[in-house]
BAKE-620525 format. One record per residue: residue in one letter; x, y, z of N, C-alpha, C, O, CB in turn. Coordinates in pm, 1 decimal. Glycine has a CB too. Example, Ala and Ser with C-alpha at 12.3 -4.5 7.8 and 13.67 -1.06 7.14 Angstrom:
# BAKE-620525
ATOM / aa / n_X / n_Y / n_Z / ca_X / ca_Y / ca_Z / c_X / c_Y / c_Z / o_X / o_Y / o_Z / cb_X / cb_Y / cb_Z
ATOM / A / 1319.0 / -569.0 / 780.0 / 1230.0 / -450.0 / 780.0 / 1320.0 / -330.0 / 780.0 / 1423.6 / -331.9 / 846.5 / 1130.8 / -447.3 / 904.6
ATOM / S / 1285.0 / -225.0 / 708.0 / 1367.0 / -106.0 / 714.0 / 1290.0 / 3.0 / 787.0 / 1340.9 / 113.8 / 803.9 / 1408.4 / -59.8 / 572.5
//
This chain:
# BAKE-620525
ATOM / aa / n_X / n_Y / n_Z / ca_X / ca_Y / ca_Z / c_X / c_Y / c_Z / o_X / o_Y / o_Z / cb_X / cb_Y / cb_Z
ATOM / X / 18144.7 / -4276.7 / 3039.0 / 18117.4 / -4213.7 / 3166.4 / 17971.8 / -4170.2 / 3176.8 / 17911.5 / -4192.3 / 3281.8 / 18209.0 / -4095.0 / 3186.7
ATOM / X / 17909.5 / -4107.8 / 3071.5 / 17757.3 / -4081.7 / 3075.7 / 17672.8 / -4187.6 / 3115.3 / 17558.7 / -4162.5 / 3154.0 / 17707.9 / -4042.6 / 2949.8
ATOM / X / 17728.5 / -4337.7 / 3108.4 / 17602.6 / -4403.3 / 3148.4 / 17672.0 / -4438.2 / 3310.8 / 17599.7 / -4505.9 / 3383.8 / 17547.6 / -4557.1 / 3031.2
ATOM / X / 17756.6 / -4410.6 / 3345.8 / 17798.6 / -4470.9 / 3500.0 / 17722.4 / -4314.3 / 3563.7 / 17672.3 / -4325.2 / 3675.6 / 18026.6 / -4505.8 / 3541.6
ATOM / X / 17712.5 / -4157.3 / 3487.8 / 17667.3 / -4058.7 / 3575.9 / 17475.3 / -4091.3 / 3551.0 / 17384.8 / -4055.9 / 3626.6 / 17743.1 / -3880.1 / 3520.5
ATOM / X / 17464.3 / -4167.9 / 3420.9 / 17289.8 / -4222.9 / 3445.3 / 17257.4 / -4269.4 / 3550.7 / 17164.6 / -4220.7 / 3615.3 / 17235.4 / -4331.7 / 3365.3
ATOM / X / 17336.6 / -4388.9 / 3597.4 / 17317.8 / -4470.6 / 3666.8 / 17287.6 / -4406.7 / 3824.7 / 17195.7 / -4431.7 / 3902.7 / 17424.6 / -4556.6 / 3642.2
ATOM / X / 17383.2 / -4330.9 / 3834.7 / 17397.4 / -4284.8 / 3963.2 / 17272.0 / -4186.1 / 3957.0 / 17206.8 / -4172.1 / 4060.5 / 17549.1 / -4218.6 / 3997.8
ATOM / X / 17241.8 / -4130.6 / 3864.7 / 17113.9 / -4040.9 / 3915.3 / 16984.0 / -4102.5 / 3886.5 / 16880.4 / -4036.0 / 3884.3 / 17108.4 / -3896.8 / 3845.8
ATOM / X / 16987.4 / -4209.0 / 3867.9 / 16889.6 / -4316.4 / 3843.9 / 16893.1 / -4375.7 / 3982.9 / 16778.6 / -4366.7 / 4027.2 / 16927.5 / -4424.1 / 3719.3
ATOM / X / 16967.7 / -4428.5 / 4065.8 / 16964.7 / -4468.8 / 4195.1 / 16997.5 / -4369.4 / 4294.5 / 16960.9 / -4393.8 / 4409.5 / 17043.6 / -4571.8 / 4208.8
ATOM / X / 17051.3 / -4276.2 / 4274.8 / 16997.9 / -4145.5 / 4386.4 / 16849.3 / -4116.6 / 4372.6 / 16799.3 / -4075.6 / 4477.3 / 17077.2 / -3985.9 / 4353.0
ATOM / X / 16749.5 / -4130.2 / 4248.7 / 16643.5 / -4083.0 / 4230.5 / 16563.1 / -4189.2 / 4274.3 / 16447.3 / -4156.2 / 4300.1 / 16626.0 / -4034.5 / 4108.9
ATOM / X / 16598.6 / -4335.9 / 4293.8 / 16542.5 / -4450.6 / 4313.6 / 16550.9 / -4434.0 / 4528.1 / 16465.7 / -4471.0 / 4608.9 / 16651.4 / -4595.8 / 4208.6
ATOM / X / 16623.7 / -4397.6 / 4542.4 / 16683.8 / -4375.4 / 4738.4 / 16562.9 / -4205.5 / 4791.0 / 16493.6 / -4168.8 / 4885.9 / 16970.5 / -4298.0 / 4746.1
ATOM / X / 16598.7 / -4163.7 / 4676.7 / 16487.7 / -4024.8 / 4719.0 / 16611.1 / -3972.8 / 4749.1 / 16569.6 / -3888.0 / 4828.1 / 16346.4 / -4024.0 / 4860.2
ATOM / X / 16720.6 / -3957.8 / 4748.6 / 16816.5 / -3825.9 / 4786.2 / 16787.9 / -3707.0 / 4702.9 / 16704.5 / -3707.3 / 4612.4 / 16976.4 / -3855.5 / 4764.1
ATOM / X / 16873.3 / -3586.9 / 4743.3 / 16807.3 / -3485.4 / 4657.6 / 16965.4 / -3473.6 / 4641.8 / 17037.2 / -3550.4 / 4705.8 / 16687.9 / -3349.0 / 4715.6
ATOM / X / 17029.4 / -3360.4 / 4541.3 / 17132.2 / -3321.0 / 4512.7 / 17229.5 / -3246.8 / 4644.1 / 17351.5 / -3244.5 / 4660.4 / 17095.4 / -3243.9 / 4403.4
ATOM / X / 17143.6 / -3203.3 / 4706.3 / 17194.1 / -3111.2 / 4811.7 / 17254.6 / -3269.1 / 4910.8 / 17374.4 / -3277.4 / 4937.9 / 17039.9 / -2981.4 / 4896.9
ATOM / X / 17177.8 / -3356.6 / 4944.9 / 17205.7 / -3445.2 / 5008.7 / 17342.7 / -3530.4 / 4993.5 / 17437.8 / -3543.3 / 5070.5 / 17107.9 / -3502.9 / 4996.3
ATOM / X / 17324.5 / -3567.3 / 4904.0 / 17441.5 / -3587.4 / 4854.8 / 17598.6 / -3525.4 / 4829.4 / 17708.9 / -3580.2 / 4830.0 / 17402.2 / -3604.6 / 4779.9
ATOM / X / 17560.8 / -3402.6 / 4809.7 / 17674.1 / -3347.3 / 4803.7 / 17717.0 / -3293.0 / 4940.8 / 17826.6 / -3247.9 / 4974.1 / 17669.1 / -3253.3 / 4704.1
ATOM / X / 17628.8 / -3304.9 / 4996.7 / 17654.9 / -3293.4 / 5150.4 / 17781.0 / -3394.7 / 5244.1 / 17863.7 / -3381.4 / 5334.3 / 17504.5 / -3330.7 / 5210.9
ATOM / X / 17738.1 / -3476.8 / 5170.2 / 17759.5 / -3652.7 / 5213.2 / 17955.8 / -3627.4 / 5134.5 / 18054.7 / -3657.3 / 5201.5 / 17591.3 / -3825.3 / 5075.8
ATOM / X / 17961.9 / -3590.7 / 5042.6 / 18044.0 / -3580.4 / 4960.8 / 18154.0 / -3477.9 / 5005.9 / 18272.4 / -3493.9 / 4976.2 / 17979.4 / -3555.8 / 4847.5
ATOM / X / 18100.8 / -3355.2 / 5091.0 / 18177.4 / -3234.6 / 5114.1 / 18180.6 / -3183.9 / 5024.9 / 18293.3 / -3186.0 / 4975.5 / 18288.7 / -3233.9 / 5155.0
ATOM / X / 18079.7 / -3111.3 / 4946.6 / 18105.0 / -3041.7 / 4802.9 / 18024.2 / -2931.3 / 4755.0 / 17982.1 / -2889.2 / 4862.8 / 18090.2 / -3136.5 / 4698.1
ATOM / X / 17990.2 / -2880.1 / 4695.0 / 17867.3 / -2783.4 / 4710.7 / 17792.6 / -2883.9 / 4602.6 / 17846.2 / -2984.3 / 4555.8 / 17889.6 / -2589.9 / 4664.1
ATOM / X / 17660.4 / -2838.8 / 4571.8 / 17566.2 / -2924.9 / 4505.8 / 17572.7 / -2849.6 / 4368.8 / 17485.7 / -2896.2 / 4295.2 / 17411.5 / -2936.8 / 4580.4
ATOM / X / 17628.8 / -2771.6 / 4320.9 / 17672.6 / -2748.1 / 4162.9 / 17773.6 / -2831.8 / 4158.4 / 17754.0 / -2878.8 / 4046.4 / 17720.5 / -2597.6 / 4110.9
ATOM / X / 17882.9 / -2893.7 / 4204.6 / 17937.6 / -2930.8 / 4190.0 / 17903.2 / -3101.8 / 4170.7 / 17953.9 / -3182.1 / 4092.3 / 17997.6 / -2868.5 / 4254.1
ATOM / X / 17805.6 / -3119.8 / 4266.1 / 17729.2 / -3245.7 / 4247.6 / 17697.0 / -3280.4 / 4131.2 / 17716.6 / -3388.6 / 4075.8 / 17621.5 / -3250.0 / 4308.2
ATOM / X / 17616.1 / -3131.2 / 4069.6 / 17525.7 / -3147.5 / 4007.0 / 17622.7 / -3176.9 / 3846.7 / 17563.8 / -3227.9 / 3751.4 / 17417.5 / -3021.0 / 4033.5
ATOM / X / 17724.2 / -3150.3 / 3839.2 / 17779.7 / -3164.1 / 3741.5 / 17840.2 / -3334.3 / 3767.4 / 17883.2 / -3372.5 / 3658.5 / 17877.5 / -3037.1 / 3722.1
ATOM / X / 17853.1 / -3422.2 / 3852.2 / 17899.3 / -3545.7 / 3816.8 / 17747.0 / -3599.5 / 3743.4 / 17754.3 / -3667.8 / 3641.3 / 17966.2 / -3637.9 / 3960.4
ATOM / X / 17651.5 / -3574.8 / 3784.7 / 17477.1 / -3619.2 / 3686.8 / 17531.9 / -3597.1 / 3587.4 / 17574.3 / -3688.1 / 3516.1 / 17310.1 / -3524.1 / 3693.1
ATOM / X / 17544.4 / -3471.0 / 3558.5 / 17552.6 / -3410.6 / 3421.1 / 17645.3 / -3471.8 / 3306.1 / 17626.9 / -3459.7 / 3185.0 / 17596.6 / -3274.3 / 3440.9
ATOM / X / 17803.4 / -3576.0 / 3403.8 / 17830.6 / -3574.3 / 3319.3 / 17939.4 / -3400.9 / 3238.8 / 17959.7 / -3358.6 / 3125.0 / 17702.6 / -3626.2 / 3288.4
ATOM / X / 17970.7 / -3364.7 / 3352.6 / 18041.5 / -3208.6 / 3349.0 / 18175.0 / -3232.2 / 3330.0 / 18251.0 / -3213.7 / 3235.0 / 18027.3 / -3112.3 / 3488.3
ATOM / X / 18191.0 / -3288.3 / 3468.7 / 18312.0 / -3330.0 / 3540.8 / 18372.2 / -3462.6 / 3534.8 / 18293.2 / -3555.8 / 3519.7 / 18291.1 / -3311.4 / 3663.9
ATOM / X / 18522.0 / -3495.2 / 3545.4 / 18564.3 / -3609.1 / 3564.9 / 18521.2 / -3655.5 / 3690.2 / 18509.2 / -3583.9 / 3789.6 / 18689.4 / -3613.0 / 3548.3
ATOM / X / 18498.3 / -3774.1 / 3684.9 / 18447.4 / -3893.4 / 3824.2 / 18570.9 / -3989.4 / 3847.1 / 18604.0 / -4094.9 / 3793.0 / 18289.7 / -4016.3 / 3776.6
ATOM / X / 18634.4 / -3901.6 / 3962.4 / 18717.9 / -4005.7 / 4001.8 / 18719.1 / -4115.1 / 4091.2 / 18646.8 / -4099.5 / 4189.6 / 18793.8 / -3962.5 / 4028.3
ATOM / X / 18809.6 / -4269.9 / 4081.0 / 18736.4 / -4375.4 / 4119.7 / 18711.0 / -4367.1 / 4288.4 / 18609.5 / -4417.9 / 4336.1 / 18814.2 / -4506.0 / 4069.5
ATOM / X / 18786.8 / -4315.9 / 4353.1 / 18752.3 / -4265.1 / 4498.5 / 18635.3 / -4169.1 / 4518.9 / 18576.9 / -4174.1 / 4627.2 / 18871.2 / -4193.2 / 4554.8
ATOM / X / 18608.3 / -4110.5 / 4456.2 / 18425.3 / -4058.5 / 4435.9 / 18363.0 / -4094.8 / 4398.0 / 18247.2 / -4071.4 / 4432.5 / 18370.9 / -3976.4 / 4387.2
ATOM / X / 18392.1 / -4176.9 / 4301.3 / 18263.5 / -4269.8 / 4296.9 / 18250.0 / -4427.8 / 4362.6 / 18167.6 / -4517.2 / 4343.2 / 18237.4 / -4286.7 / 4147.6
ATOM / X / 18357.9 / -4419.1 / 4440.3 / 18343.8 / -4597.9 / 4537.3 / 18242.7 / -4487.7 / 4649.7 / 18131.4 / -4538.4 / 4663.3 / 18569.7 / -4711.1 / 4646.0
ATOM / X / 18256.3 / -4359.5 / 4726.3 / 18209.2 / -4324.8 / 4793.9 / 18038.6 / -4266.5 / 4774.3 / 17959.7 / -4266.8 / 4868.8 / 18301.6 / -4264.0 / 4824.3
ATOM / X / 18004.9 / -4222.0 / 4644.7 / 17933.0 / -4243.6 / 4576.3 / 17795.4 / -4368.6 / 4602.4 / 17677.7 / -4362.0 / 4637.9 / 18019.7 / -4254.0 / 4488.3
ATOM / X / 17907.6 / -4496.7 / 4554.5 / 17803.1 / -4601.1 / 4595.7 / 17813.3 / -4673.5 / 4736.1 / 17763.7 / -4783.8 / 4758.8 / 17806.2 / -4709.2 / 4493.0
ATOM / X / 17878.7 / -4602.9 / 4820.5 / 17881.2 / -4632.8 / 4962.5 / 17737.0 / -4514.0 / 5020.6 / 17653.3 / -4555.7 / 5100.6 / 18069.0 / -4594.0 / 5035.2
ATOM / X / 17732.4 / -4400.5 / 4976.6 / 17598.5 / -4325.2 / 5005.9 / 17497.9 / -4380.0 / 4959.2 / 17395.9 / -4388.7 / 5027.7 / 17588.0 / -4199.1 / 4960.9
ATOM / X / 17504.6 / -4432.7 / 4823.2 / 17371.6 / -4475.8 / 4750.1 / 17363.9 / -4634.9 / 4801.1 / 17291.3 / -4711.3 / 4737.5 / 17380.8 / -4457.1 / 4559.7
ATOM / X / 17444.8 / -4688.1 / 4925.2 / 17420.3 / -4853.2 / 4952.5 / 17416.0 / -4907.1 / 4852.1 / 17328.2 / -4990.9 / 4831.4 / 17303.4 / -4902.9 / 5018.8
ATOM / X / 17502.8 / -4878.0 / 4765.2 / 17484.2 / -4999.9 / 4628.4 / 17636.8 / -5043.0 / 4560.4 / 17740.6 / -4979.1 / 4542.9 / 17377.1 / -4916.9 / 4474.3
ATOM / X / 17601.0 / -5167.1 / 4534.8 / 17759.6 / -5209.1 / 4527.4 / 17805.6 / -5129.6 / 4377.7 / 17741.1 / -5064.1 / 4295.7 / 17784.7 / -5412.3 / 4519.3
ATOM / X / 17918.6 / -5161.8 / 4385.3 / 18001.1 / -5040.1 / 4252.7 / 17936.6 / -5106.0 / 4105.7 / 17897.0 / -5042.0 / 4008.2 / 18238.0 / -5056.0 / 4242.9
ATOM / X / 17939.7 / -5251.2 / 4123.4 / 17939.1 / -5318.1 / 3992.8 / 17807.0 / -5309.6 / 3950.8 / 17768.9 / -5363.7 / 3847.0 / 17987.2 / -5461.1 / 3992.9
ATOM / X / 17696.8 / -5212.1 / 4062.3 / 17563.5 / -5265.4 / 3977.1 / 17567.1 / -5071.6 / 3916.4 / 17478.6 / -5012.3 / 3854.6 / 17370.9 / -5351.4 / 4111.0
ATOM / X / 17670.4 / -5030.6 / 3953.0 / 17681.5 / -4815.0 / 3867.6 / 17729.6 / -4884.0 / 3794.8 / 17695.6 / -4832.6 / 3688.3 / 17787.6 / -4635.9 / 3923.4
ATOM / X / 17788.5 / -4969.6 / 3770.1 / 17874.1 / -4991.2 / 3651.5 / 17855.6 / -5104.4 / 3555.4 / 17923.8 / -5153.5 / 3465.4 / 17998.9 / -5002.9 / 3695.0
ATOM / X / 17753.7 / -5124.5 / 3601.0 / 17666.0 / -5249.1 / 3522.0 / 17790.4 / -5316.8 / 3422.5 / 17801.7 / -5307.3 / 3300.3 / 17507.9 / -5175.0 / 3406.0
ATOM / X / 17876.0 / -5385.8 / 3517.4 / 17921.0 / -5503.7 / 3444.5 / 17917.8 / -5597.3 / 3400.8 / 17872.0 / -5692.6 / 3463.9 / 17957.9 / -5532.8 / 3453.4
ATOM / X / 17969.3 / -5611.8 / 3262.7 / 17935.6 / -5724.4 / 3226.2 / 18088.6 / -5807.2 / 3153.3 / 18209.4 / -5783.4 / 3155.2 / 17803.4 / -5696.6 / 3128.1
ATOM / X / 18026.7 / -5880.6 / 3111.5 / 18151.1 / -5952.1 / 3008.2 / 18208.7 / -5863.6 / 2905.2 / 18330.1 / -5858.1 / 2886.0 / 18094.4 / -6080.6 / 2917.0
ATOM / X / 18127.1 / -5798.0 / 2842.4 / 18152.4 / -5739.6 / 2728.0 / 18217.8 / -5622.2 / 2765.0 / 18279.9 / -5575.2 / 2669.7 / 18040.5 / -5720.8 / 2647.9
ATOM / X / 18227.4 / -5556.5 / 2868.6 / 18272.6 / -5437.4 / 2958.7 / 18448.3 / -5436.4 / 2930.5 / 18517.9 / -5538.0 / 2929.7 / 18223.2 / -5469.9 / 3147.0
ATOM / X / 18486.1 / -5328.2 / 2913.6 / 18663.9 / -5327.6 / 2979.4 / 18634.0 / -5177.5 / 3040.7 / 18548.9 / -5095.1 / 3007.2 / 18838.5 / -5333.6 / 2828.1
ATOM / X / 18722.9 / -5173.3 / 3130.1 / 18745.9 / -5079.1 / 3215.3 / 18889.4 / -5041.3 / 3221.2 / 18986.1 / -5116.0 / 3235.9 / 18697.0 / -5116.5 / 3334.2
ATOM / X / 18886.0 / -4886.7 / 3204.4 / 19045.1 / -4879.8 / 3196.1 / 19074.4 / -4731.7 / 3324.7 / 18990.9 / -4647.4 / 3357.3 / 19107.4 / -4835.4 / 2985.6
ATOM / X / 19180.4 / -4740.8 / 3360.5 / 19166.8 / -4632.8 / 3434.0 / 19320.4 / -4552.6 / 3416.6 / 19425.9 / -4603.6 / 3378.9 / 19121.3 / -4679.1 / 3588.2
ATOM / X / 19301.8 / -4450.1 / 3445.9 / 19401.1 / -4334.2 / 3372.0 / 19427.3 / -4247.6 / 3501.3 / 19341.8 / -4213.0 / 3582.8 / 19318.8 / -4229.1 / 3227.7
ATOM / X / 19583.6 / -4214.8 / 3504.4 / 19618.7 / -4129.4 / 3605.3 / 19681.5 / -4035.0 / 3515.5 / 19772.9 / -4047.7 / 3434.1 / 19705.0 / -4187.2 / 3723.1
ATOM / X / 19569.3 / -3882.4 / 3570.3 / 19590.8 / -3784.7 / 3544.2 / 19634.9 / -3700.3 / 3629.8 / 19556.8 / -3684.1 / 3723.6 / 19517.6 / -3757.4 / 3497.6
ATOM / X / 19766.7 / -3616.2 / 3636.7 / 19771.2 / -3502.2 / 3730.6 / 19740.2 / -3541.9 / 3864.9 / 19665.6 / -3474.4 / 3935.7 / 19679.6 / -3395.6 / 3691.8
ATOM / X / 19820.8 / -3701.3 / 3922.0 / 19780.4 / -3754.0 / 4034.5 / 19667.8 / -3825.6 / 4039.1 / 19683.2 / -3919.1 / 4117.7 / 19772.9 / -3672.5 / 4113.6
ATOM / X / 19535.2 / -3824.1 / 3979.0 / 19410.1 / -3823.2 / 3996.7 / 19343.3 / -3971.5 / 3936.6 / 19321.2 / -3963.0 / 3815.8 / 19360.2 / -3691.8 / 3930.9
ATOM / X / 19323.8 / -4043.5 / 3969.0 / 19294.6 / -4190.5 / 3916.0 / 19152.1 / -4191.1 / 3841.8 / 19063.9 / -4179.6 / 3926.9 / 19291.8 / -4305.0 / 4047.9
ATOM / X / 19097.8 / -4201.1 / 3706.5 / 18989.5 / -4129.4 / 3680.4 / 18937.9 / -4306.3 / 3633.0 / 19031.5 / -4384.5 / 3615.9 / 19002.6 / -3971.0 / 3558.0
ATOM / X / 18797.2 / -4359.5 / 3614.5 / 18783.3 / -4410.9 / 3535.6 / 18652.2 / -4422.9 / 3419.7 / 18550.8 / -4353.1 / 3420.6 / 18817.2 / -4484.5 / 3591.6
ATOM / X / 18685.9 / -4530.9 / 3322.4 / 18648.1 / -4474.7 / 3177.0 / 18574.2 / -4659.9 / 3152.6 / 18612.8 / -4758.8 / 3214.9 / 18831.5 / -4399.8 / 3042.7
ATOM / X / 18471.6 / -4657.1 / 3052.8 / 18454.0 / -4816.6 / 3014.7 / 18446.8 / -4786.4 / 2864.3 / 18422.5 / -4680.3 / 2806.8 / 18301.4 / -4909.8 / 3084.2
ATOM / X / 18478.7 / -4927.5 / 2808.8 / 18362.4 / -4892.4 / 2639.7 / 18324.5 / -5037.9 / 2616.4 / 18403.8 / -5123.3 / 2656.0 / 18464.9 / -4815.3 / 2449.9
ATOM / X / 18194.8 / -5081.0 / 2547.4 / 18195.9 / -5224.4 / 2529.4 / 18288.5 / -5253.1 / 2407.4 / 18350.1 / -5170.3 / 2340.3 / 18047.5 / -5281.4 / 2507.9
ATOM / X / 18285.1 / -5377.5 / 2394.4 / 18410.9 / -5446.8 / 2335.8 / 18299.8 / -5559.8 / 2272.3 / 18200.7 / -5567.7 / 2344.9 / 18555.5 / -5509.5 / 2464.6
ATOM / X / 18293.9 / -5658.4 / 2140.1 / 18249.0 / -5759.6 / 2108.8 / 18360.7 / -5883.2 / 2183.3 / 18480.6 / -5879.5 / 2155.5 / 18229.7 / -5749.4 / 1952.6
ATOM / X / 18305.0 / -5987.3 / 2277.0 / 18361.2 / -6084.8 / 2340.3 / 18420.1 / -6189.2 / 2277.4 / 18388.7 / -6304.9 / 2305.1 / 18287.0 / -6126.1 / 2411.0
ATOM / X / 18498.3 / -6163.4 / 2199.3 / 18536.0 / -6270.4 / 2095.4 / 18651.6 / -6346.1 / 2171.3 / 18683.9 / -6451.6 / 2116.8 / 18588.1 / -6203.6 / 1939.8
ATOM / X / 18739.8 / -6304.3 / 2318.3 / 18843.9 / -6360.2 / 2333.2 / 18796.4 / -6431.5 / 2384.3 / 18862.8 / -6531.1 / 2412.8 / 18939.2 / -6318.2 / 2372.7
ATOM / X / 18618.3 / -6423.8 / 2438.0 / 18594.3 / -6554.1 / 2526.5 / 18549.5 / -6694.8 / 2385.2 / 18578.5 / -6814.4 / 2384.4 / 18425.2 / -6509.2 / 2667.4
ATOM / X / 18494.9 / -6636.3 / 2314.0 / 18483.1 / -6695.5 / 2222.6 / 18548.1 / -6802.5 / 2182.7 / 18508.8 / -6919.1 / 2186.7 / 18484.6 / -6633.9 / 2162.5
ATOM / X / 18669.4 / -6752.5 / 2136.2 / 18759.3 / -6761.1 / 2058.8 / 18846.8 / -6884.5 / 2149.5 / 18896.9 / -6988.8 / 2107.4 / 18823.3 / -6612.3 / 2025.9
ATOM / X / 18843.6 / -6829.1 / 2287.2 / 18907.5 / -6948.1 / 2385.5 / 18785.4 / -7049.5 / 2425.9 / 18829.2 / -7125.2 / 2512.5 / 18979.8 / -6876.0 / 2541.8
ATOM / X / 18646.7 / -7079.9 / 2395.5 / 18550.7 / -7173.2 / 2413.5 / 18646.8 / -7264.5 / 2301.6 / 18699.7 / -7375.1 / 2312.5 / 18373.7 / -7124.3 / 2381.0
ATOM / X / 18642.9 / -7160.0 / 2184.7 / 18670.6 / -7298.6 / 2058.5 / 18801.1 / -7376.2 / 2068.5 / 18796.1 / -7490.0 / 2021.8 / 18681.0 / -7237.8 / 1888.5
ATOM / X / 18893.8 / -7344.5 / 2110.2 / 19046.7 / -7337.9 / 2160.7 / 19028.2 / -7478.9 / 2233.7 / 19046.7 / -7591.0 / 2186.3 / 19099.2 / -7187.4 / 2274.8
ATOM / X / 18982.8 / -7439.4 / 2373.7 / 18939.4 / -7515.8 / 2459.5 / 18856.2 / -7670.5 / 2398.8 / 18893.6 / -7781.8 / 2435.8 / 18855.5 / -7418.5 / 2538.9
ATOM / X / 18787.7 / -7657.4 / 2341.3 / 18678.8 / -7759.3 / 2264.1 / 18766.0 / -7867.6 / 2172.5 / 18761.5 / -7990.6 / 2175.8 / 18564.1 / -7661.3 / 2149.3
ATOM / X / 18839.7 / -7787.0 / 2096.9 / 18952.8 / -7878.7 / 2008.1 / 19053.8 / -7932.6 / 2096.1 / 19106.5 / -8042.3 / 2077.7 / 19037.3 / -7791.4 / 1891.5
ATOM / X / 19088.6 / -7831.5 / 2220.5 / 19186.8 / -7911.0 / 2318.4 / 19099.2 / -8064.1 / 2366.0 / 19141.0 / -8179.8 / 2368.7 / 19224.8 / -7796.1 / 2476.4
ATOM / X / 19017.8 / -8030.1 / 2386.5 / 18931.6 / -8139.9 / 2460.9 / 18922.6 / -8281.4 / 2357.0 / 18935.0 / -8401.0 / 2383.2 / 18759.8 / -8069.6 / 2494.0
ATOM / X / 18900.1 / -8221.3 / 2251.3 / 18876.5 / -8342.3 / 2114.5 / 19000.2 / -8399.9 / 2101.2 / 18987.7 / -8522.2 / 2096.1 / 18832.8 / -8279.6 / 1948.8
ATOM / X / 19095.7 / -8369.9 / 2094.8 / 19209.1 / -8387.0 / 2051.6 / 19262.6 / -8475.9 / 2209.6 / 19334.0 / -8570.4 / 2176.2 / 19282.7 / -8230.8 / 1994.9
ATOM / X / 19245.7 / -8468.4 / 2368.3 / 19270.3 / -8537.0 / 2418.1 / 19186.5 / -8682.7 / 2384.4 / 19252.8 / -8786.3 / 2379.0 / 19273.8 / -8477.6 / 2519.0
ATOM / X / 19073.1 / -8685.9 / 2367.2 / 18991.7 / -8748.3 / 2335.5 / 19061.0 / -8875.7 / 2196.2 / 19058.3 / -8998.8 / 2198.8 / 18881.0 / -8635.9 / 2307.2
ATOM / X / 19087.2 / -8831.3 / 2145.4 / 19101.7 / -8911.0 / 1998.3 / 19283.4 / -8927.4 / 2023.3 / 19338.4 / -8971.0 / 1922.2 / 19037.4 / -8789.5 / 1818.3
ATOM / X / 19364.9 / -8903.1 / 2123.8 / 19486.5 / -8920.5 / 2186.6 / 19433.4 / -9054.9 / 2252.2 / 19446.6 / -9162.2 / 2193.2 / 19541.8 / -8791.8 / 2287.5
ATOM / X / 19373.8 / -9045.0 / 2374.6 / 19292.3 / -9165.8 / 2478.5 / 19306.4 / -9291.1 / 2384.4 / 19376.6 / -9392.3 / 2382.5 / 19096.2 / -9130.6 / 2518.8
ATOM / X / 19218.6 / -9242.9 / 2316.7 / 19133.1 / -9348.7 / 2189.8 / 19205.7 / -9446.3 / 2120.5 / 19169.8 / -9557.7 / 2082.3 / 19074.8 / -9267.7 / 2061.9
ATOM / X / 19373.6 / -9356.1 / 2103.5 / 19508.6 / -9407.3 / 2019.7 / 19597.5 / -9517.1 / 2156.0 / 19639.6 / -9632.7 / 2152.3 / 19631.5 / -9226.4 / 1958.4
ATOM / X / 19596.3 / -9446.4 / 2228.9 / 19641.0 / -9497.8 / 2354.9 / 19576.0 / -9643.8 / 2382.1 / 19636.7 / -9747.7 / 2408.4 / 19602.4 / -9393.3 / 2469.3
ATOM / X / 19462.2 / -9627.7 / 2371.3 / 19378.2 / -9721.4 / 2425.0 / 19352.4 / -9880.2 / 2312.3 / 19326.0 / -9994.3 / 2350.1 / 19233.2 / -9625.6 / 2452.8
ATOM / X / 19373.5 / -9826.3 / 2163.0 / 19378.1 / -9866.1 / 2047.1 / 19549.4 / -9988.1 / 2076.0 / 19557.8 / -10110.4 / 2087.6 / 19377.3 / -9706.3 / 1929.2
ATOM / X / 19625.6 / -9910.4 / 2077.3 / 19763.3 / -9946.4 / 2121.4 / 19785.2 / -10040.9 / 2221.9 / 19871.2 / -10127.7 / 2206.4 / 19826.4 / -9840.7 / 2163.4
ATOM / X / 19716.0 / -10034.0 / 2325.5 / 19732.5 / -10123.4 / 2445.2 / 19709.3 / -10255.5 / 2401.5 / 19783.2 / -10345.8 / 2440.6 / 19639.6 / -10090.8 / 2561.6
ATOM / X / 19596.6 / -10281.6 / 2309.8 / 19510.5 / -10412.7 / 2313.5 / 19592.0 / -10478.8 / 2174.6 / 19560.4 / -10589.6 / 2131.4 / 19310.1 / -10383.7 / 2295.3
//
């Protein structure tokens, strides 16, 4: 969560909003703002889609996704919160090589097929 509350005060600071502005935008008082920066408070995913609807910026660039990304989200006490951690990409990996031997293996099937005919 600390780098999705970077992000956001990295592109509020990039727009020129000030804290007050925002939390304006939000209905909230600006301590209260001031604690999603901080990193205080839970950021739930409906505050922060609205979040990057103030800051004009699409969700996936607060949340700098990537491949390596999982995202999980947790309902607490009603409240839909969400959370990331990176992960090493091995399932894509792991299904390139999968895939590659599938491919060889049609290949040298053809080959038998084709061997057979003549």
């Amino acid at each position: 969560m600390e780098a999705i509350s970077e992000k956001i005060k990295e592109i509020r600071k990039n727009r020129g909003f000030s804290h007050e502005y925002m939390a304006h935008k939000l209905n909230m008082s600006q301590p209260a703002y001031s604690k999603i920066e901080k990193n205080e408070t839970v950021l739930s995913v409906d505050r922060l889609f609205k979040i990057a609807e103030i800051l004009e910026t699409p969700i996936n660039e607060i949340l700098e996704i990537s491949s390596n990304t999982v995202y999980n989200q947790n309902n607490h006490d009603g409240a839909t919160f969400i959370g990331h951690q990176q992960v090493q990409n091995l399932y894509h990996e792991t299904n390139e090589k999968f895939i590659q031997s599938l491919k060889d293996e049609i290949q040298f099937l053809r080959e038998m097929i084709n061997k057979n005919k003549n």
